[in-house]
N, C-alpha and C positions, 0 to 999 in steps of 0.2 A: 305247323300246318302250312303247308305249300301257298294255299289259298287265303290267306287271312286278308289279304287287301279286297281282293277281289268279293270273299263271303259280308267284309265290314261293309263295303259299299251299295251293295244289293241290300242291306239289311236298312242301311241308311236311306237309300233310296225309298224303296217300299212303305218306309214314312215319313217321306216328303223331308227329309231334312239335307237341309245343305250346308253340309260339312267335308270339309277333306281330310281324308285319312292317311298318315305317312308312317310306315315301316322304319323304326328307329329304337338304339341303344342307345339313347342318351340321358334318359331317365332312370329311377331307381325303382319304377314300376311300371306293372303289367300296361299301365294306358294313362296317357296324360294328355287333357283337351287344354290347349293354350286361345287364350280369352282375346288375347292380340292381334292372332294369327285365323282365328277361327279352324283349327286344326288337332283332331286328335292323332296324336303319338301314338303310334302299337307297339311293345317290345315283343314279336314273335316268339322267338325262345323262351322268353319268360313266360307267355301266357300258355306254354305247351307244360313248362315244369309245375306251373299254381293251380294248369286246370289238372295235371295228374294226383298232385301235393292234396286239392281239396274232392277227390273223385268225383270229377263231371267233365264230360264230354267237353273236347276242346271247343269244336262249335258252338255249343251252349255256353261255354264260359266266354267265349267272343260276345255272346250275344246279351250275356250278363252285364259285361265289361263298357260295352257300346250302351247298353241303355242308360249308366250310371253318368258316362260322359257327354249325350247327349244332357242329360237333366244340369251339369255343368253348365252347357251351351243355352241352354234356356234360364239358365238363373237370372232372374234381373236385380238381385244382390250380389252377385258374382264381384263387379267390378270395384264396390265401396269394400267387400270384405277382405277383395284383397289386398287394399288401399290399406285398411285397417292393421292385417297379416304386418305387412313392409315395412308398416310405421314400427309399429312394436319392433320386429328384429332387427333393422336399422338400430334404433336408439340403444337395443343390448349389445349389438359388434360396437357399437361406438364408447360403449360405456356412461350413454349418457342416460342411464336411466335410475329410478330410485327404485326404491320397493314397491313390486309390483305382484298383485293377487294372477299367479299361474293361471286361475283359470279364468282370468281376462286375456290372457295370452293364448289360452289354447280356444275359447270361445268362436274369436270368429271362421278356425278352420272346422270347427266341430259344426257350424253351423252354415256353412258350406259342404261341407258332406252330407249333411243333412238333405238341407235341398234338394242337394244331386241326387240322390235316393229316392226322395220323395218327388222328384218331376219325373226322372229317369221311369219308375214302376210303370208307366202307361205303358210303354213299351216292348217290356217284360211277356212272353207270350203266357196263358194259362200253367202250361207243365212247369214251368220254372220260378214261377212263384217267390217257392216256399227257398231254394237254392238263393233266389235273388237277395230275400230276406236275411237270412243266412252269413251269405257273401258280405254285404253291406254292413252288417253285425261285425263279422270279423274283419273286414277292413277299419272301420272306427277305432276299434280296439289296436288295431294297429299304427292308425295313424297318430293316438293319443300316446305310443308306448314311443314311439318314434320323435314325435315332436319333444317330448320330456325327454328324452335322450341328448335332442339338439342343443334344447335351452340348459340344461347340465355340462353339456360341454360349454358351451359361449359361457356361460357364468365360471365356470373350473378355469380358462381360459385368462378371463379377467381376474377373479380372483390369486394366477399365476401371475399376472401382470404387476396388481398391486404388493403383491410380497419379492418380486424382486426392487419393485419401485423400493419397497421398505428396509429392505437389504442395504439395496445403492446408499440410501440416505443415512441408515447406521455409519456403514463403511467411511462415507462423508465426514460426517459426528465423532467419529473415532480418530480420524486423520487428523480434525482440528484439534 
């Protein structure tokens, strides 16, 4: 859509929020509001192929996509969960962690989407509702299939690390 910046910012406008909107591939998704920056990301191309992928109007799907990251921008747990997020994957790239219950790792992303969903809906016009509902349904689910993905790889990762560690130290043992 030619217009995505120009239809996000009218829509932002019209309720009062101020936020800037920048046209970028540099994400693995349709839209991403960065908490730093005060800035939602648009992946244009991508939200032309997910609005045709889930059939709804690309405009309504902007309009979906913007209410959800506004509800980001209003989170006032935003900033501890993502504190929370870092802590955890830091300490699994590092290896410095023990047994840890998954769904303490996946918690506070789940509960930041949450939010955003749940703040985001005010914004949501009547007709699109039940699509918003919908969309937000299948994103979760997405993002939980997605996150398990990561954490299986970092642990496959480590677990690679320590079996060559265990190798080396045979090879060691063997030589003496």
């Amino acid at each position: 859509m030619a217009d995505t910046l120009k239809l996000a910012n009218e829509f932002l406008s019209e309720h009062n929020i101020q936020i800037d909107v920048v046209e970028s591939d540099e994400y693995e998704t349709v839209a991403n509001y960065n908490q730093e920056n005060k800035i939602i990301y648009i992946n244009s191309s991508m939200l032309g192929e997910e609005s045709m992928q889930h059939e709804i109007d690309e405009k309504d799907y902007l309009i979906i996509i913007l209410a959800h990251e506004i509800g980001h921008h209003l989170d006032k747990q935003l900033k501890e969960l993502n504190k929370i997020s870092t802590a955890f994957f830091d300490k699994i790239r590092k290896g410095e962690y023990e047994f840890f219950n998954v769904d303490d790792l996946l918690a506070p992303t789940i509960k930041k989407e949450i939010n955003a969903w749940e703040l985001g809906r005010q914004f949501v016009p009547k007709y699109l509702e039940s699509k918003y509902e919908m969309m937000n349904k299948f994103s979760m689910q997405h993002r939980i299939i997605s996150m398990s993905k990561y954490i299986i790889g970092l642990l496959q990762n480590e677990i690679n690390v320590q079996r060559r560690m265990i190798s080396q130290l045979s090879d060691i043992q063997d030589n003496n």
